[in-house]
PDB file of N, H, CA, C and O in Angstrom:
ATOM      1  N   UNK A   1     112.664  75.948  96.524  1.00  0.00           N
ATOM      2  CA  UNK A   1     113.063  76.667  95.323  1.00  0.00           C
ATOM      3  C   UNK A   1     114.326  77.464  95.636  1.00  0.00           C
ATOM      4  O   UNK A   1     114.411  78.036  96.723  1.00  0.00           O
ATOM      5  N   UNK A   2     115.463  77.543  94.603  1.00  0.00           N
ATOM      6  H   UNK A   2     115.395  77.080  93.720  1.00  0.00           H
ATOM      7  CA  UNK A   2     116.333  78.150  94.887  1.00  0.00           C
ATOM      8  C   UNK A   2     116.481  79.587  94.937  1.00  0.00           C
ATOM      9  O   UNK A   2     115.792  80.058  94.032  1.00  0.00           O
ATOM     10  N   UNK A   3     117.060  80.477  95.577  1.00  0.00           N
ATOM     11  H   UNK A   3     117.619  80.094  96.313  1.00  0.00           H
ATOM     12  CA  UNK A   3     117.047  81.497  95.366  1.00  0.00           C
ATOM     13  C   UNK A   3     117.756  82.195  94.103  1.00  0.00           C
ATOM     14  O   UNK A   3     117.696  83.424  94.062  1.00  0.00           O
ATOM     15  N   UNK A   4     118.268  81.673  93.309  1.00  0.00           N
ATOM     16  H   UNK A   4     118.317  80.675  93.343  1.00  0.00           H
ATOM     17  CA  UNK A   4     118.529  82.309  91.945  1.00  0.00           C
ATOM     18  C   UNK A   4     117.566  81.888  90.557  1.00  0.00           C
ATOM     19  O   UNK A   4     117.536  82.178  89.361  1.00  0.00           O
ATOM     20  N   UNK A   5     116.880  81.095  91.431  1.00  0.00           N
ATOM     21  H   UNK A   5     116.905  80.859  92.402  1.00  0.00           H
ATOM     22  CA  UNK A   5     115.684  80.541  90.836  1.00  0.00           C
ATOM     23  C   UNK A   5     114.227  81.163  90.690  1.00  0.00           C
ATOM     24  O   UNK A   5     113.128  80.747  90.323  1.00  0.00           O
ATOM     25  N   UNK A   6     114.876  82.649  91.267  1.00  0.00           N
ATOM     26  H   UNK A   6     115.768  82.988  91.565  1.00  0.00           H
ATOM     27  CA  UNK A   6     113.044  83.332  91.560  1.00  0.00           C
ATOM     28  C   UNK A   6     112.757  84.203  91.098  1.00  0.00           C
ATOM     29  O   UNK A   6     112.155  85.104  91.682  1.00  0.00           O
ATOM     30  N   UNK A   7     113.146  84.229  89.698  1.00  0.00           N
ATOM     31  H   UNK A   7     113.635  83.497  89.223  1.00  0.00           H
ATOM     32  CA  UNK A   7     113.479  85.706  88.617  1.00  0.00           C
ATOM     33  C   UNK A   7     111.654  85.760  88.548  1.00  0.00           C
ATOM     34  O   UNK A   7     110.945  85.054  89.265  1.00  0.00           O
ATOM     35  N   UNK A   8     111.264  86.497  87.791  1.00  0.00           N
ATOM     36  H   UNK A   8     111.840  87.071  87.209  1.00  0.00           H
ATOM     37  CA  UNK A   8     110.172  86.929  87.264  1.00  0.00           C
ATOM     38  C   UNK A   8     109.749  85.596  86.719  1.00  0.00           C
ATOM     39  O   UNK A   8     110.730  84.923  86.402  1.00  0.00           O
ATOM     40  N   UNK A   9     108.260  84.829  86.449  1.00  0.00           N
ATOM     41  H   UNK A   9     107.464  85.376  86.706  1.00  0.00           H
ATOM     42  CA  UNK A   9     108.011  83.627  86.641  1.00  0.00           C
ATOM     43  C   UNK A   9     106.929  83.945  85.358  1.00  0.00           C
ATOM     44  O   UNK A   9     106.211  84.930  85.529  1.00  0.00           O
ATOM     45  N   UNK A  10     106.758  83.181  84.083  1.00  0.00           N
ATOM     46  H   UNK A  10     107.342  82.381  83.944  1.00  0.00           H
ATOM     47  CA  UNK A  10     106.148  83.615  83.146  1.00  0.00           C
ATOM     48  C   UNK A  10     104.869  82.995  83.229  1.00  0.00           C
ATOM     49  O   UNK A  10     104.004  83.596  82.590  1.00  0.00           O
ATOM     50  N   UNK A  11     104.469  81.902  83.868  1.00  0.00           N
ATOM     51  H   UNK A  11     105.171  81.414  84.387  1.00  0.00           H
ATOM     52  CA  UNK A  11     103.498  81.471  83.600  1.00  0.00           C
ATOM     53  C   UNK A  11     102.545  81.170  85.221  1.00  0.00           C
ATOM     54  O   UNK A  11     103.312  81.355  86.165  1.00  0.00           O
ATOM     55  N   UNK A  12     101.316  80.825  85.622  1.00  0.00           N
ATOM     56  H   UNK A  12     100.693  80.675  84.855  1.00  0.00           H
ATOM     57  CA  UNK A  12     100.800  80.955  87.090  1.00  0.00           C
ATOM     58  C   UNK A  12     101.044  79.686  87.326  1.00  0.00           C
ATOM     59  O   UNK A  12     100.869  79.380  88.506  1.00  0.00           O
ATOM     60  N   UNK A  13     101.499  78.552  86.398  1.00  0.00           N
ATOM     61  H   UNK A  13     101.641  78.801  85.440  1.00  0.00           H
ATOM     62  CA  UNK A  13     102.104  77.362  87.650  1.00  0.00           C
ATOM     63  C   UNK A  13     103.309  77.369  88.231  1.00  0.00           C
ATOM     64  O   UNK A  13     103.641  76.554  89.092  1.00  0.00           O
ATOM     65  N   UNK A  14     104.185  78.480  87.704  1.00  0.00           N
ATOM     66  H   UNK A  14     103.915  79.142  87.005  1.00  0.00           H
ATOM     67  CA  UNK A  14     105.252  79.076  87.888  1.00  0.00           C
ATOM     68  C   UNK A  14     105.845  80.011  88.862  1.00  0.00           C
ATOM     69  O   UNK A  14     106.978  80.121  89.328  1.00  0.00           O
ATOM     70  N   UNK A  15     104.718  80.663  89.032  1.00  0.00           N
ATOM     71  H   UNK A  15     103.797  80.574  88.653  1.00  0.00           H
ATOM     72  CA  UNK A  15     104.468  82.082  90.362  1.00  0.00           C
ATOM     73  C   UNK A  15     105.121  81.869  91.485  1.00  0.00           C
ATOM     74  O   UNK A  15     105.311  80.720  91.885  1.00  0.00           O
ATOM     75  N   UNK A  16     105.663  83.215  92.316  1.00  0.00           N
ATOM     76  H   UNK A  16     105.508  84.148  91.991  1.00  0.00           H
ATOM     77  CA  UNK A  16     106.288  83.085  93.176  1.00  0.00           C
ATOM     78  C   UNK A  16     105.646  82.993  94.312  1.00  0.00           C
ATOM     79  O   UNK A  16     104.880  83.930  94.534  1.00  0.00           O
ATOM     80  N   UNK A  17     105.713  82.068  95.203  1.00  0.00           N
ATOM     81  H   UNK A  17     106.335  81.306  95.023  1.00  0.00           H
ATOM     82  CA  UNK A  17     105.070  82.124  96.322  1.00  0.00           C
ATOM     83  C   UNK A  17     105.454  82.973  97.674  1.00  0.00           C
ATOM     84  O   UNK A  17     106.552  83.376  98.057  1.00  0.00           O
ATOM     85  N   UNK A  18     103.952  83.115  98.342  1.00  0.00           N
ATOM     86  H   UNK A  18     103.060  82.787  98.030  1.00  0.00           H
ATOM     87  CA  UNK A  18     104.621  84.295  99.296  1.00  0.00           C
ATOM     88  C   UNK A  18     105.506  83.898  99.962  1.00  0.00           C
ATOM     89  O   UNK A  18     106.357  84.786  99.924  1.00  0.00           O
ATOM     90  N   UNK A  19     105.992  82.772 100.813  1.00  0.00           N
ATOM     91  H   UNK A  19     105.301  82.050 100.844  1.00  0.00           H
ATOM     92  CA  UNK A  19     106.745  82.445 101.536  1.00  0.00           C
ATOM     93  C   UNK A  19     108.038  82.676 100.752  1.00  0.00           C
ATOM     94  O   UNK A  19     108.916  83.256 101.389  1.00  0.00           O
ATOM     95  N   UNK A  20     108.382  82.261  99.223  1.00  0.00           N
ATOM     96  H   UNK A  20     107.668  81.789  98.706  1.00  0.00           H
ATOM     97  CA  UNK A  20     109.859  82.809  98.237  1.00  0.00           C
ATOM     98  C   UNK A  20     109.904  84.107  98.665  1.00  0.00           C
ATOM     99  O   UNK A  20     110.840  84.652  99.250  1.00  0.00           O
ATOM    100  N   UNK A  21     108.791  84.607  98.329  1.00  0.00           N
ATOM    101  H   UNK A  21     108.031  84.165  97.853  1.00  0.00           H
ATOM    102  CA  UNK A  21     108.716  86.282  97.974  1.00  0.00           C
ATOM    103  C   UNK A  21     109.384  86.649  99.243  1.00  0.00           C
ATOM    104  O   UNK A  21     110.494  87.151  99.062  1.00  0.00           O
ATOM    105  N   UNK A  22     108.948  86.519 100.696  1.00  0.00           N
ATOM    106  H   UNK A  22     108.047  86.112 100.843  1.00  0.00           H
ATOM    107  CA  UNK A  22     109.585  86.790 101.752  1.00  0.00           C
ATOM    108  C   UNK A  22     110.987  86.701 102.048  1.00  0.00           C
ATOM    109  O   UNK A  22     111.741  87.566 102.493  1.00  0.00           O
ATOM    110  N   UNK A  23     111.231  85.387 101.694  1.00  0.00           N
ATOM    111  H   UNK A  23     110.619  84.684 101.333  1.00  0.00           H
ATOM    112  CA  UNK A  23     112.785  84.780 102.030  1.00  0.00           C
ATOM    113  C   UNK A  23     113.915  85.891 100.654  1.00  0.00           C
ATOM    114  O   UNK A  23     115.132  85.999 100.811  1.00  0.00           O
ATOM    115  N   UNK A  24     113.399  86.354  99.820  1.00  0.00           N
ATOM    116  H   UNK A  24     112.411  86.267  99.693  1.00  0.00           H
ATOM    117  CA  UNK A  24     114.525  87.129  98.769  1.00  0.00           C
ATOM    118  C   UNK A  24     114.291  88.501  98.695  1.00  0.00           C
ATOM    119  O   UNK A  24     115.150  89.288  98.297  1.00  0.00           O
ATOM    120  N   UNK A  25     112.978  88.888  99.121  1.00  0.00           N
ATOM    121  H   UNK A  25     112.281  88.249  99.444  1.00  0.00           H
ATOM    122  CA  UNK A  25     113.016  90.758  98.718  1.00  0.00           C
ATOM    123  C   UNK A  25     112.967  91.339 100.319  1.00  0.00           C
ATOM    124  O   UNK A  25     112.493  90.740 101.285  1.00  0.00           O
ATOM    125  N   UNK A  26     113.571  92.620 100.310  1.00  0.00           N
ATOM    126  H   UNK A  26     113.956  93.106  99.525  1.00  0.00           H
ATOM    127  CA  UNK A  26     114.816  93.130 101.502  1.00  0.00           C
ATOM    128  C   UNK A  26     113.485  93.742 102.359  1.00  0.00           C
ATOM    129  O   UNK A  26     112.375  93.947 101.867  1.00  0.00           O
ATOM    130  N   UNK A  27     113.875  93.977 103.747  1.00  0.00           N
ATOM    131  H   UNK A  27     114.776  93.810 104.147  1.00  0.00           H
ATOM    132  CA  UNK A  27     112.522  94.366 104.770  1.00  0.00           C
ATOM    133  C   UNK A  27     111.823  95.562 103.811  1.00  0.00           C
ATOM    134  O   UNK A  27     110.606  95.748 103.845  1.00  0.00           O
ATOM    135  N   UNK A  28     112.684  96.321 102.986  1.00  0.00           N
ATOM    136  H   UNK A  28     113.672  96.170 102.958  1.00  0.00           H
ATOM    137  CA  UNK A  28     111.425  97.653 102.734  1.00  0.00           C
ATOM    138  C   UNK A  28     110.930  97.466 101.149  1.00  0.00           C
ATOM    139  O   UNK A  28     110.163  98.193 100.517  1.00  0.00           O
ATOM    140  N   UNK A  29     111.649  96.197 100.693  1.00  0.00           N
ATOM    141  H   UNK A  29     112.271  95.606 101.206  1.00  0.00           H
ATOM    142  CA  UNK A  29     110.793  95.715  99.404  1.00  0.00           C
ATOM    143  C   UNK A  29     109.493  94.854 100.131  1.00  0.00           C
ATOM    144  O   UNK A  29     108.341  94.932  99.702  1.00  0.00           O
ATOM    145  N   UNK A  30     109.787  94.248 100.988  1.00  0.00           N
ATOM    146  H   UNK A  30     110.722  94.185 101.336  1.00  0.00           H
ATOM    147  CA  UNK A  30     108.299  93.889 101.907  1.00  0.00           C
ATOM    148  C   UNK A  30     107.128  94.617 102.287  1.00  0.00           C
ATOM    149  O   UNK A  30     105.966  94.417 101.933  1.00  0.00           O
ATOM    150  N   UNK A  31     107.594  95.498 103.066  1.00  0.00           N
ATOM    151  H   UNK A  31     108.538  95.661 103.354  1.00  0.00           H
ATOM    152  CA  UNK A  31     107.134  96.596 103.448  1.00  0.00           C
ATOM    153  C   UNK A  31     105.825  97.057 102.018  1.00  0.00           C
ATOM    154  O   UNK A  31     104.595  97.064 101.960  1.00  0.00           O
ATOM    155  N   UNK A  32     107.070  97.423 100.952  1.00  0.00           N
ATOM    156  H   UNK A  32     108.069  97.417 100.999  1.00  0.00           H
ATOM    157  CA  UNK A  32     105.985  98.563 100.201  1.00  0.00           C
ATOM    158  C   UNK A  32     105.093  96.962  99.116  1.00  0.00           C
ATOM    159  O   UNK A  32     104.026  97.190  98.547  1.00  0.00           O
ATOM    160  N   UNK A  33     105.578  95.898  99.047  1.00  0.00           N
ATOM    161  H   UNK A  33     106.445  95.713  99.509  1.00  0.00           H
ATOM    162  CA  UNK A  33     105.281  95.211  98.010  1.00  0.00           C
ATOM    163  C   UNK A  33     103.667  94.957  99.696  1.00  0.00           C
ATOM    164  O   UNK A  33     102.596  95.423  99.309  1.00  0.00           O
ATOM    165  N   UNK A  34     103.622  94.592 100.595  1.00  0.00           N
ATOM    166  H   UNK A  34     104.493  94.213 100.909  1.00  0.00           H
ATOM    167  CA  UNK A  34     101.986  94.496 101.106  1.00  0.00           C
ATOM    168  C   UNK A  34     101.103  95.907 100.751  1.00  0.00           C
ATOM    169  O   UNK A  34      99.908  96.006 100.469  1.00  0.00           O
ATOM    170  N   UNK A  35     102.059  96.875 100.861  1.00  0.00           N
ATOM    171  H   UNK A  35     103.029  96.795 101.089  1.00  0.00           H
ATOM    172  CA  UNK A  35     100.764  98.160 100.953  1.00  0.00           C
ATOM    173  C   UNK A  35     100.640  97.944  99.512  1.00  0.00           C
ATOM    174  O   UNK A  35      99.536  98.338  99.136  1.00  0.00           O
ATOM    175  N   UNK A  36     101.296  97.506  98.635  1.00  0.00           N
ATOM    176  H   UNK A  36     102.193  97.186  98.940  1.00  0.00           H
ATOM    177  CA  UNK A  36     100.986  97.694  97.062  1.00  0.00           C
ATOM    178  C   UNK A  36      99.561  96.687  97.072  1.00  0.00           C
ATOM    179  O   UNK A  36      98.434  96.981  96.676  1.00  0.00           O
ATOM    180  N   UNK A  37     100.034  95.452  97.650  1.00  0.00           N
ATOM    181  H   UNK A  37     100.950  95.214  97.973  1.00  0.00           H
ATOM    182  CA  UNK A  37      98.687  94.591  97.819  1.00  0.00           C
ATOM    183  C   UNK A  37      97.536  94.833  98.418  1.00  0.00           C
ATOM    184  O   UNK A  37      96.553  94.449  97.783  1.00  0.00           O
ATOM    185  N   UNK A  38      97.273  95.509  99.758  1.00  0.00           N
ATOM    186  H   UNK A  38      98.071  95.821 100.273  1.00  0.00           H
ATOM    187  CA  UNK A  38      96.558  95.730 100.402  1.00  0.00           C
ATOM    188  C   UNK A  38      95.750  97.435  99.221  1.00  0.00           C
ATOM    189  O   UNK A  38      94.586  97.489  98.824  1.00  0.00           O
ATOM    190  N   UNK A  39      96.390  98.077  99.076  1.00  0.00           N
ATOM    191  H   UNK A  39      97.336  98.033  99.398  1.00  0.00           H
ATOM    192  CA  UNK A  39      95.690  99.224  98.173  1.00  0.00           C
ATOM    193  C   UNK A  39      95.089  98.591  96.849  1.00  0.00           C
ATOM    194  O   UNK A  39      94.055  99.215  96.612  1.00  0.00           O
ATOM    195  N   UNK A  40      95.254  97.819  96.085  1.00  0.00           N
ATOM    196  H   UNK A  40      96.094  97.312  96.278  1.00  0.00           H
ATOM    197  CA  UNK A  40      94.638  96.773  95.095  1.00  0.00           C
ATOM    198  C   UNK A  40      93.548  96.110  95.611  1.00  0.00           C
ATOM    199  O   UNK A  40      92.361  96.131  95.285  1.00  0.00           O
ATOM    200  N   UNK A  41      93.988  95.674  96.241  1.00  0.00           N
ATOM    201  H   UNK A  41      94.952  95.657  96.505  1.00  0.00           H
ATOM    202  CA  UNK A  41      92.381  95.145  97.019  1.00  0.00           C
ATOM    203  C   UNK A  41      91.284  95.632  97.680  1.00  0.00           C
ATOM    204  O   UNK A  41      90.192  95.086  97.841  1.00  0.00           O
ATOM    205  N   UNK A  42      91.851  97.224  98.226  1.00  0.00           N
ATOM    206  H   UNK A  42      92.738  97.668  98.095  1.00  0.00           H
ATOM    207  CA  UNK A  42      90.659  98.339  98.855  1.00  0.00           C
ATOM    208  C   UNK A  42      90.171  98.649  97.164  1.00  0.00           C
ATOM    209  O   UNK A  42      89.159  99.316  96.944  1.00  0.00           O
ATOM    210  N   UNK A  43      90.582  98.373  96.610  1.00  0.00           N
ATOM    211  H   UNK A  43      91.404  97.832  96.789  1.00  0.00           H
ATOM    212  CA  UNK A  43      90.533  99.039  95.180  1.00  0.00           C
ATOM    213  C   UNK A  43      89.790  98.377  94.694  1.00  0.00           C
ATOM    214  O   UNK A  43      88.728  98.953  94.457  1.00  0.00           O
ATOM    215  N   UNK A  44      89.856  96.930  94.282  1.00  0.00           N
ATOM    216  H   UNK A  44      90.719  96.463  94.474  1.00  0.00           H
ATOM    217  CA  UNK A  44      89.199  96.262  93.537  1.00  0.00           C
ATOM    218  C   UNK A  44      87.867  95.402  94.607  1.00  0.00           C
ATOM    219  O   UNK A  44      87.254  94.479  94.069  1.00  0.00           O
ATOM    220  N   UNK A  45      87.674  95.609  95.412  1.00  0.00           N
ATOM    221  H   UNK A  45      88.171  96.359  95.849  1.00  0.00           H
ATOM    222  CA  UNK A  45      86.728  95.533  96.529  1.00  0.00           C
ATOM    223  C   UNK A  45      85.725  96.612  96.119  1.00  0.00           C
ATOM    224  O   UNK A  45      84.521  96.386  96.002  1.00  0.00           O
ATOM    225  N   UNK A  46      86.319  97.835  95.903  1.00  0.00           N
ATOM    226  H   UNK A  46      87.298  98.019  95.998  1.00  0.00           H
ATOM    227  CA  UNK A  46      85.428  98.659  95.604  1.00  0.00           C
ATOM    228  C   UNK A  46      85.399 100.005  97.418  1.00  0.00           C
ATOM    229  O   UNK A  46      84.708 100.929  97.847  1.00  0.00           O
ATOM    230  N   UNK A  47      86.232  99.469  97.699  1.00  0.00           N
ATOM    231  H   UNK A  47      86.792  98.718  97.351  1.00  0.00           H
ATOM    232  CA  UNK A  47      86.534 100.535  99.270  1.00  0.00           C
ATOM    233  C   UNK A  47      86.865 101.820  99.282  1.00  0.00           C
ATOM    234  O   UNK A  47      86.518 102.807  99.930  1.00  0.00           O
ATOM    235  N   UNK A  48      87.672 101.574  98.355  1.00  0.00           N
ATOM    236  H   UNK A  48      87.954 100.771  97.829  1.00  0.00           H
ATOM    237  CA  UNK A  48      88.558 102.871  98.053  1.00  0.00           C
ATOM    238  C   UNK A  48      88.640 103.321  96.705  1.00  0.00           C
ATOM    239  O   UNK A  48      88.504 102.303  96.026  1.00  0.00           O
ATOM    240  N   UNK A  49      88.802 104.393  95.887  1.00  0.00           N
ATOM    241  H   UNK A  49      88.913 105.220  96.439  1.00  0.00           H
ATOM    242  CA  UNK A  49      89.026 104.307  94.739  1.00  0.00           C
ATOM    243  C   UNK A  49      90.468 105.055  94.679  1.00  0.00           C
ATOM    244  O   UNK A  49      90.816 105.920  95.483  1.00  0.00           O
ATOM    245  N   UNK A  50      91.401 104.482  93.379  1.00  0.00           N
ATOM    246  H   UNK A  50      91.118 103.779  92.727  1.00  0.00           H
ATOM    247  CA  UNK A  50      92.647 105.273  93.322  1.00  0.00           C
ATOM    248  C   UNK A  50      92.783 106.489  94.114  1.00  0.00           C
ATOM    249  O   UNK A  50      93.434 106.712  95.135  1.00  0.00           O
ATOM    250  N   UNK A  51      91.628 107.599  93.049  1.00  0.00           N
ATOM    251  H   UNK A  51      91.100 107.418  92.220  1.00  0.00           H
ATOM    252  CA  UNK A  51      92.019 108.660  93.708  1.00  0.00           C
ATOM    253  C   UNK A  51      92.317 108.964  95.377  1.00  0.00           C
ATOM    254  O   UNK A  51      93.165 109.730  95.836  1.00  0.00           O
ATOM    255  N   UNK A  52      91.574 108.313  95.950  1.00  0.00           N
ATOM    256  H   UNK A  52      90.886 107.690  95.578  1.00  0.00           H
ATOM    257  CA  UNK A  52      90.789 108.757  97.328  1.00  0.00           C
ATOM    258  C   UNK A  52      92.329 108.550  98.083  1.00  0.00           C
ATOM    259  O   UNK A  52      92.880 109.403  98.779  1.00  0.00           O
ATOM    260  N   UNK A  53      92.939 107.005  97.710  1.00  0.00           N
ATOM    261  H   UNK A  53      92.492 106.313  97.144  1.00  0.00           H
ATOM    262  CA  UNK A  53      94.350 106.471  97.920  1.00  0.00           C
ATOM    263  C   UNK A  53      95.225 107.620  97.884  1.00  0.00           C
ATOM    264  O   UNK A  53      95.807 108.052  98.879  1.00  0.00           O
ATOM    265  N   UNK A  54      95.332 108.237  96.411  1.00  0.00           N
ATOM    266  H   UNK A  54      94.859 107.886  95.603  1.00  0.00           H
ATOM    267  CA  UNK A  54      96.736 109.056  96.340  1.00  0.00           C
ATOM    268  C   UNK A  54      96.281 109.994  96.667  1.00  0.00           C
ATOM    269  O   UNK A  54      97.163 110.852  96.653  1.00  0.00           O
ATOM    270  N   UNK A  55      95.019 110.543  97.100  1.00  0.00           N
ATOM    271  H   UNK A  55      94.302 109.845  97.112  1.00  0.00           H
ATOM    272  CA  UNK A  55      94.406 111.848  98.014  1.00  0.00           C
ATOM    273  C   UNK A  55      95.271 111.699  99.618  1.00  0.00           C
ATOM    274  O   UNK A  55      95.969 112.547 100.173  1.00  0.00           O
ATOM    275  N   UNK A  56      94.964 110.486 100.018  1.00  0.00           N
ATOM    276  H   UNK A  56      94.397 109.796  99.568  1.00  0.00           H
ATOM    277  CA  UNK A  56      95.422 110.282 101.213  1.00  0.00           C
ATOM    278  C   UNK A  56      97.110 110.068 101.382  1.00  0.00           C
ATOM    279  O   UNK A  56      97.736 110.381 102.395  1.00  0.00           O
ATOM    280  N   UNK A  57      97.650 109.511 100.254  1.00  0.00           N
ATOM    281  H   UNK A  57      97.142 109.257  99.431  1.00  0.00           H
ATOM    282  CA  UNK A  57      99.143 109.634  99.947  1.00  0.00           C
ATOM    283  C   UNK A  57      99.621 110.961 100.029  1.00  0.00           C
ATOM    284  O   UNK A  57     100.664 111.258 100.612  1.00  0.00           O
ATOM    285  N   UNK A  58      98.931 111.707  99.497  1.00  0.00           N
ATOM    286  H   UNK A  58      98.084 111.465  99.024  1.00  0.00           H
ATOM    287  CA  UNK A  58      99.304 113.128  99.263  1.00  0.00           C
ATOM    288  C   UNK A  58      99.341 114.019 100.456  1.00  0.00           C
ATOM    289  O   UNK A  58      99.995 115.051 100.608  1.00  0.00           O
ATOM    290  N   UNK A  59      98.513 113.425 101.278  1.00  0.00           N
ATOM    291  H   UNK A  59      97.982 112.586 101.155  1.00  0.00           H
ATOM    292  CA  UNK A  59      98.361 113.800 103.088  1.00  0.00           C
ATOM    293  C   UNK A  59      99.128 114.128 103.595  1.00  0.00           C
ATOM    294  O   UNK A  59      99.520 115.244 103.938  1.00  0.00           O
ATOM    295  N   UNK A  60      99.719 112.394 103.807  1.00  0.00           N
ATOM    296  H   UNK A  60      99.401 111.488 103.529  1.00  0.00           H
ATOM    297  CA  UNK A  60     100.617 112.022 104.696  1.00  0.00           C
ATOM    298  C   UNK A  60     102.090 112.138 103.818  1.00  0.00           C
ATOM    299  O   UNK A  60     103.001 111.763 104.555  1.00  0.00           O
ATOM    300  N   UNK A  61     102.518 112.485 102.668  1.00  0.00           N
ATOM    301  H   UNK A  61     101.777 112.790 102.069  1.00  0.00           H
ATOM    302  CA  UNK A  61     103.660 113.210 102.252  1.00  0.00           C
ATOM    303  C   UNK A  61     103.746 114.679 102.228  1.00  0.00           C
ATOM    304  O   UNK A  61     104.813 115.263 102.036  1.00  0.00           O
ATOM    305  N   UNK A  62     102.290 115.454 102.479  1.00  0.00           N
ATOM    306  H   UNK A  62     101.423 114.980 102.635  1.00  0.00           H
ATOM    307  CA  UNK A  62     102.921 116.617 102.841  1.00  0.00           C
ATOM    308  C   UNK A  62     103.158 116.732 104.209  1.00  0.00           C
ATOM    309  O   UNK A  62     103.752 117.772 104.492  1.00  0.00           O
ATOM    310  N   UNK A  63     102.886 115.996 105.168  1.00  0.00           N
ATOM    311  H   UNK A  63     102.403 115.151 104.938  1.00  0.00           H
ATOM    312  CA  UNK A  63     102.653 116.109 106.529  1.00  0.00           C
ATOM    313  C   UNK A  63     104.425 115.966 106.852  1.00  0.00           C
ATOM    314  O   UNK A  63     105.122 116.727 107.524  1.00  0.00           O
ATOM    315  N   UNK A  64     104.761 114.920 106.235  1.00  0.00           N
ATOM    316  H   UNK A  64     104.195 114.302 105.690  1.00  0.00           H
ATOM    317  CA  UNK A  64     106.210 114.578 106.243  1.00  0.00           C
ATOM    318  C   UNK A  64     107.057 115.486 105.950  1.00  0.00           C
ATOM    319  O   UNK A  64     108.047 115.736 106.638  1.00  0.00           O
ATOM    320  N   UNK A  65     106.618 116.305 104.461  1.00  0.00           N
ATOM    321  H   UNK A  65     105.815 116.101 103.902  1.00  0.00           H
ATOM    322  CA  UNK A  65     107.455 117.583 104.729  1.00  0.00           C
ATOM    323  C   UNK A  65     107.706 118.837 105.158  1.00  0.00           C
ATOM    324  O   UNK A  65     108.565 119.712 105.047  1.00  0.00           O
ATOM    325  N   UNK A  66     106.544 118.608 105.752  1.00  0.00           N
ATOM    326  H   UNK A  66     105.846 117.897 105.843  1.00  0.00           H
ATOM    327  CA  UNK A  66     106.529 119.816 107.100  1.00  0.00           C
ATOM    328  C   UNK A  66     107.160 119.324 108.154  1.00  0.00           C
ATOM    329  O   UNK A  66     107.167 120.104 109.106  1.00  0.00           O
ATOM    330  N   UNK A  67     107.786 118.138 108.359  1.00  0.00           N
ATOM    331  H   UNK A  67     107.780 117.504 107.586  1.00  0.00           H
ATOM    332  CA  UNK A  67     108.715 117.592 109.681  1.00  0.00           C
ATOM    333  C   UNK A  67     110.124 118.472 109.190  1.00  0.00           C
ATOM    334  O   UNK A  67     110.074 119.084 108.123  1.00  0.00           O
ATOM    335  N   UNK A  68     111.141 118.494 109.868  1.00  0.00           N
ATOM    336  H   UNK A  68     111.182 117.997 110.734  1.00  0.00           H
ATOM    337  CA  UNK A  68     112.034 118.896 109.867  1.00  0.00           C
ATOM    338  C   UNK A  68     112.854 117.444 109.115  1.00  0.00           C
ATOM    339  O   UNK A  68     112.435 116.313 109.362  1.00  0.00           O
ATOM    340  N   UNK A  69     114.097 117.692 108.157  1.00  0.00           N
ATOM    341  H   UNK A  69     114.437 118.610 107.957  1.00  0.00           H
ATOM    342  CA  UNK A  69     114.292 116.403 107.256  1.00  0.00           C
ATOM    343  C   UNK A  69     114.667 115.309 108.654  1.00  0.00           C
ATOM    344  O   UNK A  69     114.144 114.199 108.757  1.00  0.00           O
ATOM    345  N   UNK A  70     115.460 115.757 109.460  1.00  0.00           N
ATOM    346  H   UNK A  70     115.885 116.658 109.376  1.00  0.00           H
ATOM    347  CA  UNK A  70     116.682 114.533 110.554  1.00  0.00           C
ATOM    348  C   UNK A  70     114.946 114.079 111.638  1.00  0.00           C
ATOM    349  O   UNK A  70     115.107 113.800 112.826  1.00  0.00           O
ATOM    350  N   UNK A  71     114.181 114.075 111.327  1.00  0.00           N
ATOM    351  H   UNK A  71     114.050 114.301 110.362  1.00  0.00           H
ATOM    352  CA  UNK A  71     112.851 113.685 111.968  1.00  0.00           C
ATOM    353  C   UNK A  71     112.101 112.403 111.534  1.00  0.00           C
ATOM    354  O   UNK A  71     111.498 111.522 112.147  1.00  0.00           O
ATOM    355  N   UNK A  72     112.465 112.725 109.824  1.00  0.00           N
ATOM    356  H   UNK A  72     112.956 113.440 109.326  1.00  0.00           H
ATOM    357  CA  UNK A  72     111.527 111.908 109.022  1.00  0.00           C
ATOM    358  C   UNK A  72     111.907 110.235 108.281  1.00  0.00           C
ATOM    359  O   UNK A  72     112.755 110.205 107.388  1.00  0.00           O
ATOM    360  N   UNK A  73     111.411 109.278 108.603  1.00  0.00           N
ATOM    361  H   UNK A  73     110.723 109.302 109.328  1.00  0.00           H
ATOM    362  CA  UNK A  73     111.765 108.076 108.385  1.00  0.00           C
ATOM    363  C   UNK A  73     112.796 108.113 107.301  1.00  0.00           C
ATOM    364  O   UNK A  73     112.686 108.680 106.214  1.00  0.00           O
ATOM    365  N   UNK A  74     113.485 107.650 107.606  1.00  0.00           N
ATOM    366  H   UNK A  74     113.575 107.190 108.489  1.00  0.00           H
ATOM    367  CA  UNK A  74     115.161 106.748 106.580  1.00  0.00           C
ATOM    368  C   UNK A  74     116.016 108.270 106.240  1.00  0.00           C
ATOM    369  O   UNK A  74     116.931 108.235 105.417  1.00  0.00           O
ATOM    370  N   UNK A  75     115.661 109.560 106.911  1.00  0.00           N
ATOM    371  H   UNK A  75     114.918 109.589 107.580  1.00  0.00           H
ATOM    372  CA  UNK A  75     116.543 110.337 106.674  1.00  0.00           C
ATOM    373  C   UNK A  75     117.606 110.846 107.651  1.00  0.00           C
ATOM    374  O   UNK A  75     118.123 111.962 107.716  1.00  0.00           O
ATOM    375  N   UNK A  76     117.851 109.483 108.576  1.00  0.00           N
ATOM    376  H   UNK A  76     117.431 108.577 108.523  1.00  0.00           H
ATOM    377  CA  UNK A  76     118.445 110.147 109.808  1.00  0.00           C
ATOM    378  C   UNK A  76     120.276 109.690 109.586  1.00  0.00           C
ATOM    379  O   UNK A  76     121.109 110.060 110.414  1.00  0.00           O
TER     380      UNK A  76
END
């Protein structure tokens, strides 16, 4: 499949496959597009519920801003 070929895909015989998905979105659209997957699935598993997620989001972003900024990932 081409890569100008991998816009938003309207129908599921259409869908982008993971291997597309890899080859066109940039290391930290990767990055956040698995944790988006992996939290959907603690979710709909029944593991985790939203809240408990952005409880624990909320953690580890205040933890971050108690680092000093030239410390903290992508602000160096």
């Amino acid at each position: 499949m081409a890569v100008n070929n991998l816009a938003r895909k309207e129908s599921p015989e259409e869908c982008l496959t993971f291997g597309d998905a890899l080859k066109v979105l940039s290391r930290e659209e990767r990055f956040m597009g698995m944790v988006s997957a992996m939290n959907t699935m603690l979710i709909k598993k029944g593991i985790y519920t939203k809240e408990e997620i952005e409880g624990y989001y909320c953690q580890w972003a205040q933890a971050q801003l108690d680092r000093p900024k030239e410390e903290r990932p992508g602000h160096n």
